[in-house]
C-alpha positions in Angstrom: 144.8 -21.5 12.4 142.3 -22.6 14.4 140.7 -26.1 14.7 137.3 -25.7 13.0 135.7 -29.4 14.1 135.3 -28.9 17.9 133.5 -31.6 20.4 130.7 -29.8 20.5 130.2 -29.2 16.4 131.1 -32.7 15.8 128.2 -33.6 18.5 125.5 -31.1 16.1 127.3 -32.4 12.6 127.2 -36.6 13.3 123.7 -36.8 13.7 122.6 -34.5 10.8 125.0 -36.4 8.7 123.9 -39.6 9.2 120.2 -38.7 8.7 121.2 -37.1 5.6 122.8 -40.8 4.2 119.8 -42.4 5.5 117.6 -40.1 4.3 119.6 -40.3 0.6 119.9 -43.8 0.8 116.0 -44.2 1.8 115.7 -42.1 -2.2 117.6 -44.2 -4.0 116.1 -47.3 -2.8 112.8 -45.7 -3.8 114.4 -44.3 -7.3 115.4 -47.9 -7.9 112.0 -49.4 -7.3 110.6 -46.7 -9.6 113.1 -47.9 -12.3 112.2 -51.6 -11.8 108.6 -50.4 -12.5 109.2 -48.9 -15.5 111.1 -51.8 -16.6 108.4 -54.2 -15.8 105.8 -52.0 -17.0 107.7 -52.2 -20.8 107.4 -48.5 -21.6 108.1 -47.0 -24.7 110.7 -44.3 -24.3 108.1 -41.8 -24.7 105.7 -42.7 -21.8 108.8 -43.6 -19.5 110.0 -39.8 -19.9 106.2 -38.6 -18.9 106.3 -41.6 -16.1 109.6 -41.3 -14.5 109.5 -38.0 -13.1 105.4 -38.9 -11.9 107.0 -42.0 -10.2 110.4 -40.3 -8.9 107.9 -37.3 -7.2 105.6 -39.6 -5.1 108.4 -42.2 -4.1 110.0 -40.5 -0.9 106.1 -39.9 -0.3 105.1 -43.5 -0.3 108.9 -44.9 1.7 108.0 -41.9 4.2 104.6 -43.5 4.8 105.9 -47.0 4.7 109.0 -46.8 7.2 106.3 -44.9 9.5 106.6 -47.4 12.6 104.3 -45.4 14.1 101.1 -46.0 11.6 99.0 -49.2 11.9 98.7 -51.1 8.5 95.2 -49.6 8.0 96.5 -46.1 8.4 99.2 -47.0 5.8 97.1 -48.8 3.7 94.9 -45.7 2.8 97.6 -42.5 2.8 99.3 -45.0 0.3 96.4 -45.1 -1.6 95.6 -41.5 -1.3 98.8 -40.7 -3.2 98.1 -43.4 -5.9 95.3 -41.5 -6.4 97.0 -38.1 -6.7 98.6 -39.4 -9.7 96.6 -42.2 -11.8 94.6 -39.4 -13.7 98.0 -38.6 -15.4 98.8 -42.0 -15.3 96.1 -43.5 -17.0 96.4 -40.9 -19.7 100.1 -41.8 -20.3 99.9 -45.9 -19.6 97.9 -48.7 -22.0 95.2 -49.7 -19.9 96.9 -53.4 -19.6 100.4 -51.4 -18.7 97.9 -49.1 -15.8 96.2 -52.5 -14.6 99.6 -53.8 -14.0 101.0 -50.7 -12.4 97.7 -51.3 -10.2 98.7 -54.7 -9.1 102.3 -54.0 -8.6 100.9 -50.8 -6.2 98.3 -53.2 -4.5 101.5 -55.9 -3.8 103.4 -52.9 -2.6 100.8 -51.7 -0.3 100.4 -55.7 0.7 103.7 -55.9 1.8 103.8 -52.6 3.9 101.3 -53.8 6.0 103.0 -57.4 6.7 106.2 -55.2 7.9 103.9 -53.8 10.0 102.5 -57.0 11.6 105.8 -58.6 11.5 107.3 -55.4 13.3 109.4 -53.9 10.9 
């Protein structure tokens, strides 16, 4: 039998790999923040079925934009904002409007803190 992991595929296969984990582990960081917002947010089991899988869609969006080094923290500021906007129409039809004005605020300290990694060069 042959070998089947040469030099040369393990050269290809490494890299792919480990951007897959990062890339997976990037998700469920995100997947945990949308949990913690839900949690904070005290949803009824009802709206956290219709919010999860709202959340869950735009997170890798939102970590894509924020691990960006090469954005400035205006540029990330306002595609972050852009995809907030994409989904508070079905958000505000699913949330109380205290439970959407705190989902607001949480979304405004997120966007905050993007832009201080930014200046602080991370």
């Amino acid at each position: 039998m042959r070998k089947i992991f040469t030099p040369s595929i393990l050269a290809v296969c490494l890299p792919l790999i480990a951007t897959a984990l990062a890339a997976s582990a990037q998700t469920s960081q995100g997947l945990a923040k949308v949990e913690a917002m839900a949690q904070k947010l005290n949803l009824t089991p009802k709206q956290k079925a219709k919010v999860l899988p709202i959340l869950k869609e735009e997170a890798p969006k939102l970590e894509q934009i924020k691990s960006n080094p090469s954005l400035t923290g205006l540029q990330k500021m306002k595609e972050l904002r852009a995809i907030h906007n994409e989904t508070a129409p079905q958000l505000q039809q699913i949330l109380s409007p205290d439970q959407y004005q705190k989902l607001q605020a949480m979304r405004e300290q997120e966007i905050r803190e993007a832009i201080a990694r930014k200046r602080a060069g991370g």
